[in-house]
N, C-alpha and C positions, 0 to 999 in steps of 0.2 A: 186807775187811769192808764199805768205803764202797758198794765196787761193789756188792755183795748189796743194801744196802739200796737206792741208787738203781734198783736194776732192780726189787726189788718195791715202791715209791713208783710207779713208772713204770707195771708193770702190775696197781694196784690202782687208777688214773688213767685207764688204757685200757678195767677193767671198768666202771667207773663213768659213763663217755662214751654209753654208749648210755640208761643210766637216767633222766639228764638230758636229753638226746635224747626220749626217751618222755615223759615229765613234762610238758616245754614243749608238743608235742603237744596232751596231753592239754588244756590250760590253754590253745592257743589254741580246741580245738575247742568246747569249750566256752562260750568267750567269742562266737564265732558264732553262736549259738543267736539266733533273733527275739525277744527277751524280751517280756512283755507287762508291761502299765502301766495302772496303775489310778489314774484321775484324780476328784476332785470340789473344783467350784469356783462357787463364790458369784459376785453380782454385786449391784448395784442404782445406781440415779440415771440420767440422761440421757438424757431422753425427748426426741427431735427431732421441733418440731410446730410449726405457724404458730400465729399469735394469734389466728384463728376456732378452732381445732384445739382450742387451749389451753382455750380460755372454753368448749367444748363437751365432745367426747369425752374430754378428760385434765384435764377439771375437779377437783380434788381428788385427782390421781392419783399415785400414786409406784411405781416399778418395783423389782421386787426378784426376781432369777431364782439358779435354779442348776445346773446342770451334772453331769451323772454318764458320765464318758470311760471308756471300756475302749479299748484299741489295742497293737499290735502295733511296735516299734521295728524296723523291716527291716534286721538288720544281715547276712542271709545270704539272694543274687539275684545269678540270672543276670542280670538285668536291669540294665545298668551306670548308669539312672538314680538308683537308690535309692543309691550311691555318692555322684553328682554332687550328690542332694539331700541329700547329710548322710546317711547314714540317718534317714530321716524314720519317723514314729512313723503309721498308718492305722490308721484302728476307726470305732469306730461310739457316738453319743453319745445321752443322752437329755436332753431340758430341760424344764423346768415355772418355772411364772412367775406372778406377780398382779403388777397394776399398782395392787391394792387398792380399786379401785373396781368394779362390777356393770356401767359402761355399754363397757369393752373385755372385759372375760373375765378369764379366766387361765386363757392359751392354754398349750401342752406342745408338744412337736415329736420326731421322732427324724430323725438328719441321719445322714452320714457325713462324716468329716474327714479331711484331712491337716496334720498339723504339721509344722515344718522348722525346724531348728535352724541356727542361724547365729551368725557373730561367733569368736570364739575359742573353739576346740570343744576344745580342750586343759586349759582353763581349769576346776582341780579342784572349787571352789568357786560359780562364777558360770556360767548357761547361759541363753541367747538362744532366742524362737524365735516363729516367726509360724506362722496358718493359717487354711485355707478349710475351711468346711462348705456342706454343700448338703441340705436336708433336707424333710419334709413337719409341720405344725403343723395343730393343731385345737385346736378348744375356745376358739375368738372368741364375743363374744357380738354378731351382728351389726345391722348398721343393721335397724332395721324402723320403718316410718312410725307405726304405732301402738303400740308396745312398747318401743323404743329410737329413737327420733327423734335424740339426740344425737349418735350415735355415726357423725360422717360421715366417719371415715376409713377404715372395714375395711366390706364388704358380704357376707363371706361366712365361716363357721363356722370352715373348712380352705383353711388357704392356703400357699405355697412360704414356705420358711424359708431366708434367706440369712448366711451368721456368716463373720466374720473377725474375728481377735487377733492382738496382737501383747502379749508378754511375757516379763518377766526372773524366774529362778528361781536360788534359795538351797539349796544343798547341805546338807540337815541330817544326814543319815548316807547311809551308801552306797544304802540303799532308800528314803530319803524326800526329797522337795524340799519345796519352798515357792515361791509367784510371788505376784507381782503383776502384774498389765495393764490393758489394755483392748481392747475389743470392740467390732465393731458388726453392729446384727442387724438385717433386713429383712423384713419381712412384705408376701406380698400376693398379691394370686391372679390377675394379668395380667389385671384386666380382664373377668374371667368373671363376676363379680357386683360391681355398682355400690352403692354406691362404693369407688373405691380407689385411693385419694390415700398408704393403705399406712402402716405403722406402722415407726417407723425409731427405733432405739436406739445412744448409746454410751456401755454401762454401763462402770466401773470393775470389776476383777477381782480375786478373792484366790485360790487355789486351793493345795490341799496334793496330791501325785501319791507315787504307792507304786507301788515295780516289786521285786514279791519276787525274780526274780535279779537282783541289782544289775551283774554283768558287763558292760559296754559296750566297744566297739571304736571306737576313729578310721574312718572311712570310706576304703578302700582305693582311690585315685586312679591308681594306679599304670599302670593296665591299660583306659583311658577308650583308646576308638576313638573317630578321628575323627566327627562327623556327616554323614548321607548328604546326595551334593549333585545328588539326580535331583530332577524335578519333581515333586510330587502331582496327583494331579486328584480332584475331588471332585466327587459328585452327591450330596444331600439333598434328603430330602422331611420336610415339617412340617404339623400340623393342630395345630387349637385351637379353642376358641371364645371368642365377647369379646359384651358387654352391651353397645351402644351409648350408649341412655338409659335413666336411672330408672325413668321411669313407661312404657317397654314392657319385659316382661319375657323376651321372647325372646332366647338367646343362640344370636347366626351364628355358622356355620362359618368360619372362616380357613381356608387352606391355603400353603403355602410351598415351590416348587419351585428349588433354587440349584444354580449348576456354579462350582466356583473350581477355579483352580490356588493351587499354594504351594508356595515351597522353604525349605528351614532356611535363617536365618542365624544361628545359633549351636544348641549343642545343645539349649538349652529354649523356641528360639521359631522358631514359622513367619510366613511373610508372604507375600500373597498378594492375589487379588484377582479377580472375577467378576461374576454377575449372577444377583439374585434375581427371581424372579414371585409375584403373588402374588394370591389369588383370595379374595374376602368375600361370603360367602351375601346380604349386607345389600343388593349392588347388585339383587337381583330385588324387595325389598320397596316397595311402594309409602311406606309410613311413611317412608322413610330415604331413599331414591334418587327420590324422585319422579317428576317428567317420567324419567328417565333410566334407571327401573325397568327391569331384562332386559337393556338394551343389552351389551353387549361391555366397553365404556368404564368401565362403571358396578361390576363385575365384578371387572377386571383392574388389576392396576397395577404396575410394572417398572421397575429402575432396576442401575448397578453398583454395587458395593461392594465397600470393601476389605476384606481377609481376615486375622484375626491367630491366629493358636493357641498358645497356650504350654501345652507336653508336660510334662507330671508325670512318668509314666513309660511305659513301650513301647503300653500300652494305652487310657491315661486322658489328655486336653488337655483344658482349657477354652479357648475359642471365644468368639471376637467377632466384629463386624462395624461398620464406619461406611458408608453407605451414601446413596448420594441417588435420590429417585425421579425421574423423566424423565414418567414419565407416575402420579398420584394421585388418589385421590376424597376432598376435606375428608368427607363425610357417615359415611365407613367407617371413621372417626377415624383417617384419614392427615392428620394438622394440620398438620405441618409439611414441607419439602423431605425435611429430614436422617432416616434414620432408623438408630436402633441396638441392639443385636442383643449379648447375653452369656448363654453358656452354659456344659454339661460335656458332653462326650461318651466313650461307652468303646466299644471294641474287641469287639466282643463273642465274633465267630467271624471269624477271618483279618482280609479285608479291610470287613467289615460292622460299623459301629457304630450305638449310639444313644442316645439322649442328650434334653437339655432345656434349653428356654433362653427367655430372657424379651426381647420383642420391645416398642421401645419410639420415642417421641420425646420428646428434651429429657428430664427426667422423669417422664413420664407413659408409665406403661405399655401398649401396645396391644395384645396377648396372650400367653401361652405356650405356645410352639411344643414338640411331644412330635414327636421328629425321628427319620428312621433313617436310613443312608446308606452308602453305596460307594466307598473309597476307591480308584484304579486308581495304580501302579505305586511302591504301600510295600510295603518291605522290613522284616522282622517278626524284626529281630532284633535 
């Protein structure tokens, strides 16, 4: 009698092996899925401004902005970056803001982000996480001699929007969080309309996030390939234009021809190093180039520069540069030796990207370069 019953204990154990089998299955395919997330978050206080600044344009002024996130948490890709970066969360954000005064505005913006979680990602209750947005803004109220004379930090209506955060968030239930951070946001439009000394923020942050599938996966590390150890080479081209002085109202052409090499040294950064040129409509004006109007000299200006990139994922890096010139024209607003150079670039088809990025000395912007470019011997996978 034992034996009967052990041998159907046994094969009502063997039917039920596949059920369980199926089940988990299902529960892990599921938990793959990209879930999306829905964020809004508040901010206000921390306006960065000198003491002309203060006594003028943000006289009376206080900041109070908010944020409305939609994004996608990438927990399913080919792409073994989205792994390495945590499953990081991408979308697209909108912002609106008063600083409650009439002589800055109250500018809006819509950006794109990535966020990236970090720190102990096991951790049920407590989660970690920073990120970059890169976006476009409008609805400055800007300098004008007769209508806003105050307002000498921003000169133009629509300017490049810069944001980064870094913030901790509170597990209220499986679909809701809570954070607090902080942030900082950058206004300015490289110099295309004077002035633009730029409006610089680091608000405090509160924000509540809702993700209706609440499923999340650990990031699967298991299956990371090595990083490629070929060379890159790069050619870029870049235009823009920049104001020189207030009282002419012409804005020159810039242009930007670069060749770097770069190889990885770890999987999320390259380094590198070449030489840019670079050509200012401003050398042919008499106004600005004087005796030296037309020349060659007046024109041109070249130097190398080191190359940095650090890769988000297969398609997307943001790009710098430190750079010295060799040969410059103070009058083209090359003020200083050093010049430096931060941007994003993407992938667009193979080997062809393109991208944006704000060209600068010291902190003074000298224009924004709208780039496109050819990378020769990346591997696209």
């Amino acid at each position: 009698m034992k034996k009967i019953l052990y041998s159907i204990v046994g094969v009502s154990l063997l039917g039920y092996t596949p059920l369980f089998g199926q089940i988990d299955t299902l529960v892990q395919s599921k938990a793959t899925k990209n879930p999306l997330i829905i964020e809004l978050e508040v901010e206000n206080g921390g306006i960065l401004a000198s003491k002309e600044a203060r006594e003028t344009a943000f006289q009376s002024a206080y900041y109070n902005g908010v944020n409305l996130k939609v994004g996608w948490r990438i927990q399913k890709s080919d792409d073994q970056y989205f792994a390495l970066y945590n499953n990081p969360i991408y979308g697209v954000g909108l912002y609106s803001s008063t600083f409650n005064t009439d002589i800055i505005g109250s500018p809006y913006a819509i950006y794109g982000f990535v966020q990236t979680p970090f720190g102990n990602l096991a951790n049920k209750r407590w989660a970690f996480d920073y990120r970059i947005g890169l976006g476009i803004s409008g609805n400055f109220n800007p300098y004008d001699e007769e209508t806003n004379p105050l307002n000498q930090v921003i000169g133009a209506k629509n300017n490049v929007f810069i944001d980064f955060g870094l913030r901790t968030q509170y597990k209220l239930s499986p679909k809701w969080r809570a954070g607090l951070g902080l942030a900082f946001h950058h206004f300015s439009n490289g110099a295309m309309r004077l002035p633009n000394s730029g409006v610089n923020l680091i608000p405090l942050t509160a924000s509540i996030t809702y993700q209706p599938h609440a499923e999340t996966v650990l990031p699967d590390k298991r299956d990371i390939r090595s990083y490629e150890r070929n060379i890159y080479y790069h050619i870029n081209y870049g235009i823009g234009w920049k104001q020189l002085e207030r009282d002419i109202d012409t804005r020159f052409l810039k242009t930007t021809l670069s060749a770097y090499a770069s190889a990885h040294v770890s999987h999320k950064w390259r380094m590198g190093g070449g030489l840019d040129l670079f050509y200012s409509e401003s050398g042919n004006s008499d106004q600005i180039a004087g005796d030296k109007s037309g020349t060659l000299s007046a024109k041109l200006s070249y130097g190398p520069s080191f190359y940095l990139a650090h890769v988000l994922n297969r398609n997307l890096v943001l790009n710098g540069n430190v750079g010295y010139y060799l040969h410059k024209q103070y009058f083209n607003g090359e003020i200083t030796r050093i010049f430096l150079r931060a941007g994003a670039r993407y992938y667009v088809y193979k080997n062809i990207n393109a991208g944006v990025s704000i060209k600068a000395h010291k902190g003074k912007a000298d224009f924004i370069e709208w780039t496109v470019g050819y990378t020769f011997n990346r591997n696209r996978r």
